[in-house]
N, C-alpha and C positions, 0 to 999 in steps of 0.2 A: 504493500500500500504506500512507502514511503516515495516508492520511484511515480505512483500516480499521481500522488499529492505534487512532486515536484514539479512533473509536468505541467498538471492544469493550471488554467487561470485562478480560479481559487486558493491557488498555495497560499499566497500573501495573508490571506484571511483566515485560513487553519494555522498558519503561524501566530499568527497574533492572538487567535482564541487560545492556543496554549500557552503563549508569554502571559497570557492575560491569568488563565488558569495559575498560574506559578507563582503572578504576584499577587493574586487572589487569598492562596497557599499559604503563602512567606508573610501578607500582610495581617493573613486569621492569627498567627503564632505571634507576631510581634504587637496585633494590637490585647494581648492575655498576656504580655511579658513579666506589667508586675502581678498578677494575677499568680502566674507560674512561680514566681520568688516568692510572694509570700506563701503559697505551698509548699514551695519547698522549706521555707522555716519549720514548718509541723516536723517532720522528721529529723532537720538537725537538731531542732530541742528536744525529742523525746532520746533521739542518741546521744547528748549530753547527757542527757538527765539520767542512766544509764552507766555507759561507757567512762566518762568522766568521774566515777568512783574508783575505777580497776586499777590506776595507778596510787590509788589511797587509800585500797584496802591492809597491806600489812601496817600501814598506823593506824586503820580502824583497831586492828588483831592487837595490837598494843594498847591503844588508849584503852580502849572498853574491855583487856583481859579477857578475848574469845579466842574458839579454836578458828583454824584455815577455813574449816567446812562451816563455822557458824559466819564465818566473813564472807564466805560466797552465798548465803544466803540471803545477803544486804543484795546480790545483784539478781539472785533467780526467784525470790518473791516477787518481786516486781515483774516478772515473765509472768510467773506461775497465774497471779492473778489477770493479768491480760488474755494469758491463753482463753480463761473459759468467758469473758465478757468479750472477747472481741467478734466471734458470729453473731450476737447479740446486738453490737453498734452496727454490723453490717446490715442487717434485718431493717433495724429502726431506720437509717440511714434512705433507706430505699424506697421506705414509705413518707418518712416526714423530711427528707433532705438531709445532705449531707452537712452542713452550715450548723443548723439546726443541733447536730451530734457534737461535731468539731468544735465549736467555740466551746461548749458547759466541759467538754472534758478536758482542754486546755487549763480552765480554770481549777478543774479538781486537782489537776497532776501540778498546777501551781502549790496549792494548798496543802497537798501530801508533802511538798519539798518542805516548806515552812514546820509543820509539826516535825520533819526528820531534825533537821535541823534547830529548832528548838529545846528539844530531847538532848541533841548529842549537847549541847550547849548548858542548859539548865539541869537537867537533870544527873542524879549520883549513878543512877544503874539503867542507863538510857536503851539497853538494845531493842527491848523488845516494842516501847514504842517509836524508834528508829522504824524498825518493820513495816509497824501497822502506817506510817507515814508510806513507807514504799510502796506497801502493797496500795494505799491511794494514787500512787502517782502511775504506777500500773494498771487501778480503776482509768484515768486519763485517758495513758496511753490505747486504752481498746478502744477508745472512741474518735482517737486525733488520727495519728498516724497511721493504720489502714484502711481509712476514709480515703484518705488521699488518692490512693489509686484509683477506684471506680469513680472519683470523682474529676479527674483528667480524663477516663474516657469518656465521662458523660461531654466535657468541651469543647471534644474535637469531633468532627466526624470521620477525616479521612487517618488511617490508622500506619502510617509512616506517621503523623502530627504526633502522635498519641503515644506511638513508640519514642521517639525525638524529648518529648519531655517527660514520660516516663526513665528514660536516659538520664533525666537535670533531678528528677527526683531524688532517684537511687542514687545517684553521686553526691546530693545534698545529705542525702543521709549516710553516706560514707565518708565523705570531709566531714562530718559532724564526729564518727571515727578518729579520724585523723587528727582533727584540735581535739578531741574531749583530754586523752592523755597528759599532753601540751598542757592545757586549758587546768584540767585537774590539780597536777603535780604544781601547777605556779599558785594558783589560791592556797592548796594543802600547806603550801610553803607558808604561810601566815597563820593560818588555826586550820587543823585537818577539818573541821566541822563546816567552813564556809563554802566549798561545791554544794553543798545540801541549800543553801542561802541564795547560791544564782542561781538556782534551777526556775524559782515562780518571776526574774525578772526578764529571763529568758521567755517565759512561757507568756509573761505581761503581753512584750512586744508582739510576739507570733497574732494575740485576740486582735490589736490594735490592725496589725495587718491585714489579717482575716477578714475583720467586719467592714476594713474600707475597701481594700480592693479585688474581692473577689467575690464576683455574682456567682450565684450559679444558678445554669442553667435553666431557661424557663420550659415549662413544660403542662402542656392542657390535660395529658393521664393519669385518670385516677388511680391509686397505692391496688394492686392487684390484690382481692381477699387473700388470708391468710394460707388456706384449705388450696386455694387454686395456685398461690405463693409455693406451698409444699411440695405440691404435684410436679409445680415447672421446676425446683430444683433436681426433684427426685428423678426426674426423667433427663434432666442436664447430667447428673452422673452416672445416670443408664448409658446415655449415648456416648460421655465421653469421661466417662472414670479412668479410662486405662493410664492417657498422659493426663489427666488431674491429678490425681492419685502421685503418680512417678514425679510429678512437678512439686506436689505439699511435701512428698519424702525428702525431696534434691535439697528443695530450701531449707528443711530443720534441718538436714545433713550440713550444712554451707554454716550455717548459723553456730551451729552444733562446736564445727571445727572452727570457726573462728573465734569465737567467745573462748573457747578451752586455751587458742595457742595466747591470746590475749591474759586471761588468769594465769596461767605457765610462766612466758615473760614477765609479767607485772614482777611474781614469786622471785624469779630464779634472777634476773637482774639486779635484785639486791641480796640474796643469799650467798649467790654464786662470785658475782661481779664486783658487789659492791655498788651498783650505779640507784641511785638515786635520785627524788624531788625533779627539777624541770628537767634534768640531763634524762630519768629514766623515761619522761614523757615524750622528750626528742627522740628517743632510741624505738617507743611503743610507735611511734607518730610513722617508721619508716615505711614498716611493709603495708600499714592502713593506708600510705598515701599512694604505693603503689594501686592498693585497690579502688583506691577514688578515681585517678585517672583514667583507670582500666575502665570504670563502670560508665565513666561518660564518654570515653570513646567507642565504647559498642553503644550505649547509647545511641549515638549519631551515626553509626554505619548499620546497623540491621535493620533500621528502616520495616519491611512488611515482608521480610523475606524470613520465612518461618524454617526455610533448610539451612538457612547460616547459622539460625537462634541456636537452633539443634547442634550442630558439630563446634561451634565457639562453647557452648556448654559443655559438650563432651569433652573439648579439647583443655576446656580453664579447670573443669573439675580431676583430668589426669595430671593435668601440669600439676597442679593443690598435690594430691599424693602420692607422686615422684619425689618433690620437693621434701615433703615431711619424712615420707621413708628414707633419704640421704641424710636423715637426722642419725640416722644407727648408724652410721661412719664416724661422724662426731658433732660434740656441742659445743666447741670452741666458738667467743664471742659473733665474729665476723661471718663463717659461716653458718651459723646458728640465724643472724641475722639475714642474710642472702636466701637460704631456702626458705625464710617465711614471708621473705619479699617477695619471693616466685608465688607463695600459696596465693597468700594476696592478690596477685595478676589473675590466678586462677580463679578465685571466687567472684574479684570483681569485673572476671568475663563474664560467668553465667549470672548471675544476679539480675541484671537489667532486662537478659534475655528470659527467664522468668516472670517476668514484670508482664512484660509484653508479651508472653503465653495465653497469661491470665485474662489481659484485658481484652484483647484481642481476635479471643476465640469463645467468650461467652457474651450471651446476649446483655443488654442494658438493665432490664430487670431483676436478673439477679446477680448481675455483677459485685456489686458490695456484697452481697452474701459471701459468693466464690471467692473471691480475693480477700473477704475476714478469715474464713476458714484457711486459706493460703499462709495468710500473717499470721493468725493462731501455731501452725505447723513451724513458721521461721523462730516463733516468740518460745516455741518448744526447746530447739535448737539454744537457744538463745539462756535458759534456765537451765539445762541439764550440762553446760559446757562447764563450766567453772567448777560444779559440786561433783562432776566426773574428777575432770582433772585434780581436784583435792583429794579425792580419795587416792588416787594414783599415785600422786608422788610420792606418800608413804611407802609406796613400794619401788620403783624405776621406772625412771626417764622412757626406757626401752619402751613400757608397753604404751605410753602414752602414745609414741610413735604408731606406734604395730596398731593400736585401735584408728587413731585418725587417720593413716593413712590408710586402713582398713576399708573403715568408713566411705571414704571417698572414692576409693575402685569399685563399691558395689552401687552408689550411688551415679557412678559415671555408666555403667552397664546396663541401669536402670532407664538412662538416659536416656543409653544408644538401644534400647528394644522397645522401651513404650512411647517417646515421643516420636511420632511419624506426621512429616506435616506433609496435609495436603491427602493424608487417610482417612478413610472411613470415619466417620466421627468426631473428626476433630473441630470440624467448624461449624 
């Protein structure tokens, strides 16, 4: 067709309707710009709020006289509890608005920070309402941060858009990553108790943002009854449970092994090394920044092409555990370093492509559902890393290795046998 267009009289005007189409395109995306940054604030403040503890856990284990494993449960309460509200904010979400969810749970996961942080400050024997702070800011988190995604699909319509800022997402929540370490170790350096104290001002700005600049979506469709709600999900994983399924595993798998090698270093760089306060946050910040960059550059290249999603997945999740299994060779600092810069590359290949699985291959209607249940699966990942890895290193290094990199060769298998794009089902 292209050599007919060339010839006829008409080219000139099939050109220009696609020039025209392209800055149609480019001008949809750029006129949601700040729309798109303040969404993506939602996830770098719930990965602060987070992340931003992991280099301050061993002087929590010191000020407050706990063990390792009661210190990683300052970070996987705050999962635990997300996991079972998060299908819950997706449900609500889909009926009364995503906006509507987002902003009240911002505020609570502000307020969780404040009581953590007043505890560890006022009180003699603070941990356990520390907790019950956390587990508020993880009430929050099921409402802010996996809102976000079915909430970009709902603003775009064509799904390279949709992928492209789904792309700006996950890299915002991966540079949230990347500073939390950074970010943690410098405040901890004045009273370990003040990361708990920036979490609700961080969380302030995100509402400020939220309520000015992003609409969302209008829409004349009634909330589908409950009953008939049910049905369409239930028959969504009839038709395509096989890669649903392989995609919630991938993700707590990715979750799983990054939280764990993150508690690991936190540990072992000041055990081991001696490194410490902003210096051991620079050293956390290295392989995280690998996977930041990583996340936004597949971001912007996979575009709607569902056979790339697939083998850059398979390919970032093999590189992840090559690299960890060259850990049994050794743990000297620099290379200890470099193999988990490679993991990094590898998770923050498939991550985005995941993203873009999700949104992209299930309908509008239950999208927030599907994609809570997805983040429920990552937020699994995300709780059971740390309170693994503490049990382990009671015993060796070795099997820490031997499990993650485990881990990740049967989740890459999983990859490469259930996701088929462009079969039966998938779309």
């Amino acid at each position: 067709m292209d050599h007919i267009e060339r010839l006829s009289p008409g080219s000139g005007t099939a050109k220009n309707k696609s020039s025209s189409k392209e800055k149609k395109k480019s001008s949809e995306i750029s006129k949601q710009k700040w729309a798109i940054l303040s969404l993506s604030s939602i996830p770098l403040v719930m990965t602060l709020g987070n992340s931003m503890l992991i280099p301050v856990l061993p002087a929590m284990e010191r000020e407050l006289n706990i063990t390792s494993f009661q210190t990683s449960m300052i970070i996987t309460v705050y999962s635990i509890v997300a996991i079972f509200l998060i299908p819950v904010a997706g449900y609500i979400s889909d009926h009364i608005g995503r906006k509507k969810v987002i902003i009240p749970s911002l505020i609570i996961a502000g307020i969780g920070g404040l009581i953590s942080g007043w505890a560890a400050w006022k009180m003699e024997n603070p941990y356990w309402i520390i907790l019950i702070g956390r587990a508020l800011q993880g009430v929050g988190a099921a409402g802010a941060m996996p809102i976000v995604l079915p909430l970009v699909g709902d603003m775009f319509k064509k799904e390279d858009d949709v992928s492209s800022c789904l792309g700006l997402i996950e890299t915002s929540n991966t540079f949230g990553k990347v500073l939390s370490p950074i970010l943690g170790s410098f405040l901890a350096a004045f009273i370990w108790f003040i990361p708990f104290f920036s979490f609700p001002i961080f969380c302030g700005i995100s509402v400020i943002m939220v309520l000015l600049l992003v609409k969302s979506p209008k829409t004349k469709e009634k909330p589908i009854p409950f009953n008939q709600f049910f049905k369409n999900v239930k028959q969504t994983f009839t038709e395509k449970g096989k890669w649903l399924y392989a995609i919630f595993f991938i993700g707590g798998i990715l979750m799983l092994v990054l939280f764990g090698i993150l508690f690991y270093l936190s540990e072992i760089f000041e055990t081991e090394y001696g490194i410490k306060d902003v210096k051991k946050g620079i050293f956390l910040a290295i392989p995280l920044g690998a996977l930041c960059l990583t996340s936004f550059i597949t971001g912007k290249i996979i575009k709607e092409n569902k056979v790339l999603m697939k083998w850059i997945t398979f390919g970032g999740i093999v590189a992840a555990a090559l690299s960890i299994a060259a850990l049994w060779i050794s743990i000297k600092l620099w290379f200890l370093i470099i193999m988990f810069l490679i993991t990094g590359i590898g998770i923050g290949a498939g991550l985005p492509c995941l993203d873009a699985f999700i949104t992209s291959g299930i309908e509008k209607e239950e999208r927030g559902t599907i994609s809570s249940i997805y983040s429920s699966m990552r937020f699994i990942g995300v709780a059971a890393g740390p309170p693994i890895i503490a049990l382990l290193m009671k015993y060796s290094s070795s099997w820490i290795f031997i499990i993650l990199s485990g881990l990740s060769i049967i989740s890459a298998f999983i990859a490469l046998w259930a996701i088929k794009p462009g079969g039966q089902g998938e779309h």
